[in-house]
C-alpha positions as CSV (number, residue, x, y, z in Angstrom):
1,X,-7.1,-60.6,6.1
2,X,-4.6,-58.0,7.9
3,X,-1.8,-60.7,7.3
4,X,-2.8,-60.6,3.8
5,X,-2.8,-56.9,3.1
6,X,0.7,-56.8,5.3
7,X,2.3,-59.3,2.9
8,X,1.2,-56.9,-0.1
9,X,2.4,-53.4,1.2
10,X,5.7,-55.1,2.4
11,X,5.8,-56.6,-1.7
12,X,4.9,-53.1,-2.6
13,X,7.7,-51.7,-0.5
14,X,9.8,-54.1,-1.4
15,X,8.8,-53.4,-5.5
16,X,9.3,-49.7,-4.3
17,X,12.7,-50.5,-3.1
18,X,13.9,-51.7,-6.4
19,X,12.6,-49.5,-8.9
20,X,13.8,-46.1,-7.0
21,X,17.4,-47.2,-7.3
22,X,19.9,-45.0,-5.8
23,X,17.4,-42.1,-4.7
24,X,17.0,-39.8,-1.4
25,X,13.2,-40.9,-1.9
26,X,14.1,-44.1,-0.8
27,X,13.8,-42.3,2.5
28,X,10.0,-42.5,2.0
29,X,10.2,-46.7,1.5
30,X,12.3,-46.5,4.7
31,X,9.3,-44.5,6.5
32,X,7.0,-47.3,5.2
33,X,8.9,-49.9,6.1
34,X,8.8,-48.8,9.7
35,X,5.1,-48.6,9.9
36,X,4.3,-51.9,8.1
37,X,6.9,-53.6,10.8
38,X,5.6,-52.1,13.6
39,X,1.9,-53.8,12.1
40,X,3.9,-57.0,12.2
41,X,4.7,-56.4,15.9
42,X,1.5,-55.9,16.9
43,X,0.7,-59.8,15.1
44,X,3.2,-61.2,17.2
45,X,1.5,-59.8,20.2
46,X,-1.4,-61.3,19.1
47,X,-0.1,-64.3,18.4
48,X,1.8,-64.4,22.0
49,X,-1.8,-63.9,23.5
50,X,-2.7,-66.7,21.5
51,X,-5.4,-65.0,19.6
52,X,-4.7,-65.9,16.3
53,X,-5.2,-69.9,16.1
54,X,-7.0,-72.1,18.9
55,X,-3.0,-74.5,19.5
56,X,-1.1,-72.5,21.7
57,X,2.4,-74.0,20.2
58,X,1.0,-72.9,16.6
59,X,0.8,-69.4,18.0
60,X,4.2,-69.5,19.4
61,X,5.5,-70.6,15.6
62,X,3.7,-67.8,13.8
63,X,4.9,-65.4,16.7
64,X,8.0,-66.6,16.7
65,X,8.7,-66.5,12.7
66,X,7.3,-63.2,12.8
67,X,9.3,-61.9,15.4
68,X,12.5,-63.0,14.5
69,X,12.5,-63.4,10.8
70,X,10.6,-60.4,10.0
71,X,10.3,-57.8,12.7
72,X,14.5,-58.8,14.2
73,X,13.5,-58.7,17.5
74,X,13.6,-61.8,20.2
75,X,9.7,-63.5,20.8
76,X,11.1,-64.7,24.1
77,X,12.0,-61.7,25.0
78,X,9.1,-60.0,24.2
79,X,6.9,-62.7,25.8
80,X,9.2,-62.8,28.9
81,X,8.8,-59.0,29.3
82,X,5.0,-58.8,28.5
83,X,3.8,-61.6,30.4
84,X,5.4,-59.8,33.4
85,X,3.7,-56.8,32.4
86,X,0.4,-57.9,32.0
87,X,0.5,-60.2,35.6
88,X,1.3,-57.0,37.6
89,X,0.9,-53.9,35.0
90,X,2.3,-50.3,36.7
91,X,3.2,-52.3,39.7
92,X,6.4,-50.6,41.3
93,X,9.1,-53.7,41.1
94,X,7.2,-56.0,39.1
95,X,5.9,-54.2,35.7
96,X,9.5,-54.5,34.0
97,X,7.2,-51.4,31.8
98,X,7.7,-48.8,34.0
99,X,11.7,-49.5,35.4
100,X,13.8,-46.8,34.3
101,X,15.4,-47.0,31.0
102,X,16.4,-43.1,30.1
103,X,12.9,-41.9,31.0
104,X,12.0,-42.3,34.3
105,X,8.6,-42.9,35.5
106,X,9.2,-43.5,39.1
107,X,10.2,-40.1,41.5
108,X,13.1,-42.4,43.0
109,X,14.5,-43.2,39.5
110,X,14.3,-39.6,38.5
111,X,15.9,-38.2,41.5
112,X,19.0,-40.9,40.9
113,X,19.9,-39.4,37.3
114,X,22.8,-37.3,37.4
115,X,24.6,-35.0,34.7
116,X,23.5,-35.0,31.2
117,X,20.9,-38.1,32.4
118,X,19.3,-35.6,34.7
119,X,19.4,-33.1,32.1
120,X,16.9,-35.0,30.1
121,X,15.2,-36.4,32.6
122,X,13.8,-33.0,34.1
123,X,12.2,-32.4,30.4
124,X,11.8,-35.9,29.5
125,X,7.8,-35.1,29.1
126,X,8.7,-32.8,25.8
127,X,11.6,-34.6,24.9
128,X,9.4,-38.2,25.0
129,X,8.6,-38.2,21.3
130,X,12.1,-37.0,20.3
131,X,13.8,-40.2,22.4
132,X,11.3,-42.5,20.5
133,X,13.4,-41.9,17.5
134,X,16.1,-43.8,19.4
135,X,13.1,-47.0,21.1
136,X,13.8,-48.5,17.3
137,X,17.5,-49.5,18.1
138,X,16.7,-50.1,21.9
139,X,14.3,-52.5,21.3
140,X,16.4,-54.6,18.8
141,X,19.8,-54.2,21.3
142,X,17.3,-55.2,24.5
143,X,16.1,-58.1,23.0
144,X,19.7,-59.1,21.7
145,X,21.2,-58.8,25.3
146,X,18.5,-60.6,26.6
147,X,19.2,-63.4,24.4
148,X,22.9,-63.4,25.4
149,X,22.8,-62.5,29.1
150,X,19.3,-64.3,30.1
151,X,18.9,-66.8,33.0
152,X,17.0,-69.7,31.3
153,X,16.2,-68.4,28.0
154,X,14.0,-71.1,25.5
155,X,14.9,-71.4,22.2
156,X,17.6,-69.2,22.8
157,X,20.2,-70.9,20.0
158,X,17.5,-70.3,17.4
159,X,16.6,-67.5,18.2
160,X,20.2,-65.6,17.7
161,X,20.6,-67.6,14.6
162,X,17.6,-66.3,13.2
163,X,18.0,-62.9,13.9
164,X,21.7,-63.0,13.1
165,X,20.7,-63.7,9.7
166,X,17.7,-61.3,9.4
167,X,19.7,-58.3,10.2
168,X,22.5,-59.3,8.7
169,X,20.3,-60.2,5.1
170,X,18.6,-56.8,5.9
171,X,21.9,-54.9,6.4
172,X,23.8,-56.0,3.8
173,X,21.0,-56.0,1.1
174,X,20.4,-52.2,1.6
175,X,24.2,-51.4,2.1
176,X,25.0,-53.1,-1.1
177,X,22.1,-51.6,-3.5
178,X,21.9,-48.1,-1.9
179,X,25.5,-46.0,-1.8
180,X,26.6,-46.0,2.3
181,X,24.8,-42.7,2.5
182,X,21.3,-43.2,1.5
183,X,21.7,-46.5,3.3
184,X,22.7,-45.2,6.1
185,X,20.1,-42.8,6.6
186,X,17.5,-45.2,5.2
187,X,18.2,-47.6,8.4
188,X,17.9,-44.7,10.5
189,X,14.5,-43.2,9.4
190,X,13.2,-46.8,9.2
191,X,14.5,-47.6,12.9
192,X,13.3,-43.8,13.5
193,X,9.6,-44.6,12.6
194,X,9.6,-48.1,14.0
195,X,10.2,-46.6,17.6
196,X,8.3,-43.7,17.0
197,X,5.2,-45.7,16.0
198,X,5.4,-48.2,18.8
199,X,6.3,-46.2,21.7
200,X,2.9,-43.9,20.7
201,X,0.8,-47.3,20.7
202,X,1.9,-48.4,24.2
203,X,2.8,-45.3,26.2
204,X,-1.1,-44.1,26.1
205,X,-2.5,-47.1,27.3
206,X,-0.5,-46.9,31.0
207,X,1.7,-43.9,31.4
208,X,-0.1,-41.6,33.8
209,X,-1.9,-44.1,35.4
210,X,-2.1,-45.4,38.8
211,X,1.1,-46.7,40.3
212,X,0.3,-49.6,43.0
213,X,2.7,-50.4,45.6
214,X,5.1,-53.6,45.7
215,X,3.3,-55.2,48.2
216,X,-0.3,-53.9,48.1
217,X,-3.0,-56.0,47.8
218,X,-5.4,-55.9,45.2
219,X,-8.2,-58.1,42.9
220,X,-7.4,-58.8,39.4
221,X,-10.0,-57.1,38.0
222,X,-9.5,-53.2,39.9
223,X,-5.7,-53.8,39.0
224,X,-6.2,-54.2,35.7
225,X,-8.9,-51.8,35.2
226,X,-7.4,-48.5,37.6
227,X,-3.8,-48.9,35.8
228,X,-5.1,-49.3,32.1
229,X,-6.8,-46.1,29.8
230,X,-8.6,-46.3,26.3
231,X,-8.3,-44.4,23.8
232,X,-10.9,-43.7,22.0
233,X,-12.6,-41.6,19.1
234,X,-15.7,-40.0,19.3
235,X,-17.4,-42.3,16.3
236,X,-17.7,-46.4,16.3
237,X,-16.0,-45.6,12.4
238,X,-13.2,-43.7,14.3
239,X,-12.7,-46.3,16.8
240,X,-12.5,-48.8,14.0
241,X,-9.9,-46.6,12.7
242,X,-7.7,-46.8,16.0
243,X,-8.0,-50.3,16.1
244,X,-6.3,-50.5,13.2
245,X,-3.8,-47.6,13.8
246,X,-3.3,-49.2,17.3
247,X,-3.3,-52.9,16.6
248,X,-6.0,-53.3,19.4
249,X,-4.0,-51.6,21.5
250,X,-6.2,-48.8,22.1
251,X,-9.1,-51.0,23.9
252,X,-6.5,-51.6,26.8
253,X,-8.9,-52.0,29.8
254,X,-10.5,-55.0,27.8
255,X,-7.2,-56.1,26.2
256,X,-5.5,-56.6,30.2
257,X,-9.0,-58.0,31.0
258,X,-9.4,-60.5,28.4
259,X,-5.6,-60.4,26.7
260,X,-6.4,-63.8,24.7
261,X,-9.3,-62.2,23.3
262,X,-9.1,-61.3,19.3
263,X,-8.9,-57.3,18.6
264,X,-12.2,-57.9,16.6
265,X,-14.4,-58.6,19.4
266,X,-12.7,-55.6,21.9
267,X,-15.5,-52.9,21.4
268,X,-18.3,-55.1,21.9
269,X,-17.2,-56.4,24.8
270,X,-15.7,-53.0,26.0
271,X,-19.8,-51.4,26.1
272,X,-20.1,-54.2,28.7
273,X,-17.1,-53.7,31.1
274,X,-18.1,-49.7,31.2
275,X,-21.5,-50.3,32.5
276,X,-19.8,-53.0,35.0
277,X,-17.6,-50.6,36.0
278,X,-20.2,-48.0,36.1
279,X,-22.5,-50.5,38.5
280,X,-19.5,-51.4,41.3
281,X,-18.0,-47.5,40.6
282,X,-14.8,-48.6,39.5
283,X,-13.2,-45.6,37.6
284,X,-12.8,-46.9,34.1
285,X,-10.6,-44.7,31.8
286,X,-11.0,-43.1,28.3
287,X,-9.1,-40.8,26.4
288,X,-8.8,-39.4,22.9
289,X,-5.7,-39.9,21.0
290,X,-4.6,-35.8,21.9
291,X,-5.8,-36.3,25.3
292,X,-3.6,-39.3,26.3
293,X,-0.6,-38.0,25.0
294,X,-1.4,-35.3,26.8
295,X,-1.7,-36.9,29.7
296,X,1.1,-39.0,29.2
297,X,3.4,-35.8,28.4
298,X,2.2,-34.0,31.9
299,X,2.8,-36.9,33.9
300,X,6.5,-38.0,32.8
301,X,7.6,-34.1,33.2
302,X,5.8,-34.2,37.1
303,X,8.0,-36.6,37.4
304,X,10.8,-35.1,35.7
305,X,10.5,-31.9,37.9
306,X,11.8,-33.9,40.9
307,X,14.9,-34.8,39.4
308,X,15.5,-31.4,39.9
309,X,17.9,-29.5,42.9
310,X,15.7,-27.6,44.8
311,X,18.3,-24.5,45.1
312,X,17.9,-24.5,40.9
313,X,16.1,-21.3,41.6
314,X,19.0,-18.3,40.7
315,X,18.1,-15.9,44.0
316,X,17.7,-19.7,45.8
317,X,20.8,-20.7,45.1
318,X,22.9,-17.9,46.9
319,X,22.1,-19.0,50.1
320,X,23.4,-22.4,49.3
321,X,25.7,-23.7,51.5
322,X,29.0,-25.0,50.3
């Protein structure tokens, strides 16, 4: 059904595309664009969870075709990074989520930055949302790299043809209807929106959470649950909403829990894992959508504050020593 209306808006967008001709609104279909790709992306991590069909390698086709061909960014190295993620999730060494990549959400990778790095590292909480303007193009160059520079990588010859053509189809097809311009600027809001959208799905479900140790011990089921928030609405329509809005995404505790399990049956099964919680008093997190980025805003700019020199302070710093 989702797959279905996806198919249509992209056809619409595509329809939209056309018709406008050489237009500034065609910044609008760019906008669209962004947001029906980031729905794609959050099929193929359905499909790498393997909840879409029952045969695992069917999975991996539709993910793969979906991540490649439509969204342009490498399935292996999405599953490669996520699989990680989800084994140890805000694990310091082993949660490739959380290693420093111009935010820092360790104190030892903020207090490593230096010049215009540490710059925007000591308001990287504020300046979060601004940089996910830029998490569109990351995310495409990351998973390019990967494919390149990767130890081992499967399907690693299809997958660069694939993409090569995708971007380079995408690319040129917009370069050569739209004047340089308006195509320009029409990759850039679409890349723009893309980052935007899917760096607010994921950083709420993790950022400001527990941290656990390298080498500390701990069951599956308190790892999972003490690193992971929800993010909830106050209604079961609202939280039907967020579902949507979040791919799943926003039942996290239950998604880590159960990751092969389909989005559909995540609030059902989330009543049950509060009340276990609630019975072995496990601390089980929930949010609403202003909350968590709240939360998530507070914690990267604690962080960000001990990037900074401690003789920053003007009366301070004449009684440095030189």
């Amino acid at each position: 059904m989702i797959s279905s209306v996806l198919i249509l808006l992209l056809g619409g967008a595509v329809t939209g595309f056309v018709l406008l001709g050489h237009s500034w609104f065609q910044l609008l279909i760019a906008a669209a664009i962004g947001i029906i790709l980031t729905q794609f992306a959050f099929l193929t991590h359905e499909a790498s969870h393997r909840q879409i069909l029952t045969s695992g390698p069917a999975n991996d086709r539709i993910g793969r075709f979906l991540a490649n061909i439509v969204v342009g960014i490498s399935y292996q190295w999405w599953m490669n990074k996520h699989n990680k993620h989800h084994a140890m999730p805000n694990t310091i060494g082993k949660d490739p989520d959380i290693e420093w990549d111009t935010i820092s959400f360790q104190t030892e990778d903020a207090q490593k930055q230096k010049g215009f790095l540490k710059w925007i590292t000591e308001r990287q909480g504020y300046l979060f949302f601004p940089l996910l303007t830029l998490e569109g193009f990351n995310l495409h160059m990351q998973s390019i790299k990967y494919l390149f520079t990767g130890e081992r990588v499967k399907n690693r010859r299809r997958e660069i043809i694939t993409i090569s053509i995708r971007l380079a189809v995408y690319v040129a097809a917009i370069y050569i209807f739209l004047p340089i311009g308006i195509a320009s600027a029409f990759i850039g809001v679409q890349l723009a929106v893309f980052g935007v959208y899917m760096g607010a799905s994921f950083a709420p479900n993790h950022k400001g959470m527990p941290m656990i140790p390298k080498e500390s011990r701990i069951d599956f089921f308190s790892r999972q649950v003490l690193t992971s928030r929800n993010v909830m609405a106050r209604s079961k329509w609202g939280n039907s909403v967020l579902s949507h809005v979040f791919g799943g995404l926003n039942y996290q505790v239950e998604h880590h829990l159960f990751p092969s399990m389909p989005r559909a049956n995540l609030a059902s099964v989330a009543e049950i894992v509060r009340e276990y919680c609630h019975e072995l008093k496990v601390p089980y997190t929930v949010a609403t959508v202003t909350q968590s980025y709240g939360q998530v805003v507070t914690y990267l700019n604690k962080v960000g504050l001990s990037a900074r020199d401690p003789f920053d302070c003007p009366m301070v710093s004449e009684f440095r020593p030189y």
